[in-house]
C-alpha positions as CSV (number, residue, x, y, z in Angstrom):
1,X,0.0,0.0,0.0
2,X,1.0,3.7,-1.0
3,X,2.6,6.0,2.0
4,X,0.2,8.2,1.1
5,X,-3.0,5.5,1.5
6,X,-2.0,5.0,4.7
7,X,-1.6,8.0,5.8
8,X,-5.0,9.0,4.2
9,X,-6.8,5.7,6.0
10,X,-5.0,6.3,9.3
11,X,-6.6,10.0,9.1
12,X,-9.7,8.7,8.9
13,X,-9.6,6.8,12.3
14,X,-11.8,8.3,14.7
15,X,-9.7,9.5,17.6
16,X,-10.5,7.8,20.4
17,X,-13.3,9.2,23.2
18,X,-13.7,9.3,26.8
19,X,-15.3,6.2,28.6
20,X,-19.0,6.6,28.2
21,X,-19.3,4.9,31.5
22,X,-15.9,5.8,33.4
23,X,-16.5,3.6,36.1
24,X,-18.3,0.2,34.3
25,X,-15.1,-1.8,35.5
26,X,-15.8,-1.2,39.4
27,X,-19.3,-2.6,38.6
28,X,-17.5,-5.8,37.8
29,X,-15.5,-5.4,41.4
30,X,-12.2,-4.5,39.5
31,X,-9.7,-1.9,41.3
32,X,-8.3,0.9,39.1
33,X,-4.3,1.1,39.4
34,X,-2.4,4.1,38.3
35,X,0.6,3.6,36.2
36,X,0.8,0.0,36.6
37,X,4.1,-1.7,36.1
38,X,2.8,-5.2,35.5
39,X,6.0,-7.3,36.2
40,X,6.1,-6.2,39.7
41,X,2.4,-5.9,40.3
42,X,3.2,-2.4,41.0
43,X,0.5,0.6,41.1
44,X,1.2,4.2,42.3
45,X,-1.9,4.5,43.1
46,X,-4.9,1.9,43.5
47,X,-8.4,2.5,43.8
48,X,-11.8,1.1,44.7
49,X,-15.2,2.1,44.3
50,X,-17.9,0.8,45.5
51,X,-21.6,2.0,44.4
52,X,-23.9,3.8,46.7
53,X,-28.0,3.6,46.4
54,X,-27.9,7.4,46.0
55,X,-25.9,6.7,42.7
56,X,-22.5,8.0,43.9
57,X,-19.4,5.6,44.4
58,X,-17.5,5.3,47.9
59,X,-13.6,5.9,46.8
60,X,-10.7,4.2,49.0
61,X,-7.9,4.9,47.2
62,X,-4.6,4.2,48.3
63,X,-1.9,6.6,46.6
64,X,2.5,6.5,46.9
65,X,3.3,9.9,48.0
66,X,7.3,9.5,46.4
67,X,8.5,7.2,43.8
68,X,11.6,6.1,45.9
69,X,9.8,5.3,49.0
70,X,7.2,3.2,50.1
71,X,5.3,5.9,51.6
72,X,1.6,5.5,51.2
73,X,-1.4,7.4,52.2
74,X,-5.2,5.7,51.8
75,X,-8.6,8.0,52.4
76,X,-12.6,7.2,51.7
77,X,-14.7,9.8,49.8
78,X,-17.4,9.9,48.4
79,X,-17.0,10.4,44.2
80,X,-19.8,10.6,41.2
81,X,-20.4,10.1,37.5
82,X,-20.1,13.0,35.9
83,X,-21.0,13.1,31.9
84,X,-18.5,11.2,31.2
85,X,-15.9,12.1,34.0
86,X,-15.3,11.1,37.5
87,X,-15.5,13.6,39.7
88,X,-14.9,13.7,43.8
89,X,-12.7,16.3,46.2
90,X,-10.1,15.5,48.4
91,X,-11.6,17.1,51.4
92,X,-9.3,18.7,54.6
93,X,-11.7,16.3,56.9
94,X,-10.3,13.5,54.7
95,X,-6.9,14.4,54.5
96,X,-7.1,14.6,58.6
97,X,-8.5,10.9,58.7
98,X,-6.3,9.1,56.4
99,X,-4.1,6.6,57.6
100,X,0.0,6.6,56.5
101,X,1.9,3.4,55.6
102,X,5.4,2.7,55.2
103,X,5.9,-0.7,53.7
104,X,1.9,-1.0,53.7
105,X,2.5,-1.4,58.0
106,X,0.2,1.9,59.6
107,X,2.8,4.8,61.1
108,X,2.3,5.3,64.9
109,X,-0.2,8.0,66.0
110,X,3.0,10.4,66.6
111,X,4.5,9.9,63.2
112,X,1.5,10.6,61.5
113,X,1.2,14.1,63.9
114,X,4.3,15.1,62.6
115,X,3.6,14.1,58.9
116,X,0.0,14.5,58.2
117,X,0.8,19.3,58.0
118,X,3.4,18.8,55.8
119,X,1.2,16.7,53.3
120,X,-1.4,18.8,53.7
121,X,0.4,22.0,53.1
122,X,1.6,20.4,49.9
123,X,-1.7,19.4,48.7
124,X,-3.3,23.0,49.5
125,X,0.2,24.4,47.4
126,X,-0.7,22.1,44.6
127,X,-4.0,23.1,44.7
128,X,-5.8,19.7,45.4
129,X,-7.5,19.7,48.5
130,X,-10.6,21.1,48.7
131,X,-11.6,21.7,44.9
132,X,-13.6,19.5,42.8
133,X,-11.1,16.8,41.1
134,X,-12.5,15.2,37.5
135,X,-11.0,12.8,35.4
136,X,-11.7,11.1,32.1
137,X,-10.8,7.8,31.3
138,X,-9.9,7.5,27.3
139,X,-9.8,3.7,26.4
140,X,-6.1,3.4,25.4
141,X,-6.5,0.3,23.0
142,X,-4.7,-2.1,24.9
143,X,-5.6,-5.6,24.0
144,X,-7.7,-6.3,27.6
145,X,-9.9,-3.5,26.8
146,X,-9.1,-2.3,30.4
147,X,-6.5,0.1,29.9
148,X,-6.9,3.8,29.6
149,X,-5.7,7.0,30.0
150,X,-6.6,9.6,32.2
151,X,-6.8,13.4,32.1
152,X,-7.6,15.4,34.9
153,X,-9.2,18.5,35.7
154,X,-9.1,21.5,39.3
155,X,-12.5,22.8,39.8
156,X,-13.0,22.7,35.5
157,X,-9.4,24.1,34.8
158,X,-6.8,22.0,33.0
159,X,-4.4,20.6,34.9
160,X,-0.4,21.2,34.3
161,X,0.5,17.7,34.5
162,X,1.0,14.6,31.7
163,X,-1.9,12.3,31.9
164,X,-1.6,8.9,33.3
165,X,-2.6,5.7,32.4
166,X,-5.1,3.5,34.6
167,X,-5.4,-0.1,34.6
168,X,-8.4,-2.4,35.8
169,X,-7.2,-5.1,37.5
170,X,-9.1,-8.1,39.7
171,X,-8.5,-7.6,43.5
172,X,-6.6,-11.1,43.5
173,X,-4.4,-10.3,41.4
174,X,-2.0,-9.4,43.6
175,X,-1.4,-5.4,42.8
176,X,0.0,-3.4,45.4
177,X,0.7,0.4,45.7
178,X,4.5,0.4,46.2
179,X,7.6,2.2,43.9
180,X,8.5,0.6,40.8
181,X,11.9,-1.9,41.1
């Protein structure tokens, strides 16, 4: 086939859309890991939501607050459908109730005193905490049909950070939210 057929049939690909239903995998009990490395079962951040009869989804995530460390911090909210975005904020209540991990075993009561300000600070500097947080989920083609990638929205603004890419993965299957080998 001509160069130029190809370039003229690859053109006419539809680009690919946002989930219309971001959240169908959780309705199958599947967690959602953030940037997966899938020889060590890795996530940086792993998520599950569970529906609510109101319509809304409970949201324990578990996230690695540094890449070198196994430094973990895991909060409930409360998150919703959206269009075709998931949408939920990272509340100062929540932030204040989370529990801290290092090597997934919970920090004492102290270490957590002298931790929990300095995260927060950094989440009010980045603008997180307390804002509305949306996401889309853009089916990345992967063979599974469970992989995409996410964007992410600050109360409706763009946010100045790459996208990531999401994963839906069974809750046996042994993925855990620690830093890449």
């Amino acid at each position: 086939m001509p160069i130029a057929s190809l370039l003229l049939l690859l053109a006419a690909q539809p680009a690919a859309t946002p989930s219309a239903d971001p959240l169908a995998f959780a309705a199958q009990g599947l967690l959602e890991c953030a940037e997966p490395d899938e020889a060590s079962k890795t996530c940086h951040a792993l998520a599950h939501f569970t529906a609510r009869p109101d319509g809304t989804f409970t949201d324990d995530t578990e996230v690695l607050l540094r890449p070198d460390k196994p430094v973990t911090i895991s909060f409930s909210g409360v998150a919703h459908v959206k269009g075709n975005q998931v949408c939920g904020t990272l509340s100062t209540q929540m932030v204040q109730q989370a529990t801290l991990r290092y090597a997934g075993n919970p920090l004492t009561a102290e270490q957590t005193a002298s931790i929990m300000p300095r995260i927060q600070d950094a989440l009010t500097k980045d603008g997180l905490l307390d804002k509305e947080l949306c996401s889309t989920r853009t089916p990345d083609g992967t063979a599974s049909g469970k992989g995409f990638t996410r964007h992410a929205t600050i109360a409706g603004q763009t946010v100045n950070r790459p996208d990531d890419h999401l994963v839906w993965v069974a809750p046996d299957a042994g993925y855990t939210v620690a830093p890449k080998p």
